[in-house]
N, C-alpha and C positions, 0 to 999 in steps of 0.2 A: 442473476445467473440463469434463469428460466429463458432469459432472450438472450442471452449467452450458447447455450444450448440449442436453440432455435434454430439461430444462425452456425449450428457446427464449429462453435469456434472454443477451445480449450479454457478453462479459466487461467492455468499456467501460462497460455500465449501473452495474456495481459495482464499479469502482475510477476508473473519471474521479473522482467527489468526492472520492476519497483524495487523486490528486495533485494536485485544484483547490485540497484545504485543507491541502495535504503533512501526510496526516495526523493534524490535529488532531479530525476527528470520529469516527475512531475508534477509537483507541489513546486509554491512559493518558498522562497529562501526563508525566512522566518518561521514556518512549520514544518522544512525542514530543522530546524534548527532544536525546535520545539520534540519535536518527535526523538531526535538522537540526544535531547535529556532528561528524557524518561525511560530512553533506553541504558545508556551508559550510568547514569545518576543512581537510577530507580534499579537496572539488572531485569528491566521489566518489559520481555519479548515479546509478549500478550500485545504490549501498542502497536507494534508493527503491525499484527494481523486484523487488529479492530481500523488501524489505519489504511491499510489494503479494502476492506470492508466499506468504508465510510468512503471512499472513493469508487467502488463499485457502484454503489446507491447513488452516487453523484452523477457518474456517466450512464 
């Protein structure tokens, strides 16, 4: 986030589209898959933002 910030650039710029497509354009079909059954399954929101998270730290 720190070179997020750096660069001027919003963190919303680059994860809105994650939770507008839960996902699906950026991750593998398979954790997409993974991710929406511990959401629907589990009723457990929290993954989405640790998964938004876990992909911030990636790129």
């Amino acid at each position: 986030a720190n070179h997020l910030d750096y660069l001027g650039v919003e963190v919303a710029w680059v994860t809105g589209p994650w939770f507008l497509s839960i996902f699906t354009n950026v991750l593998p079909w398979e954790s997409v898959l993974r991710v929406w059954d511990v959401l629907l399954f589990d009723g457990n929101r929290v993954m989405l933002f640790r998964t938004a998270l876990a992909l911030l730290e990636f790129y």
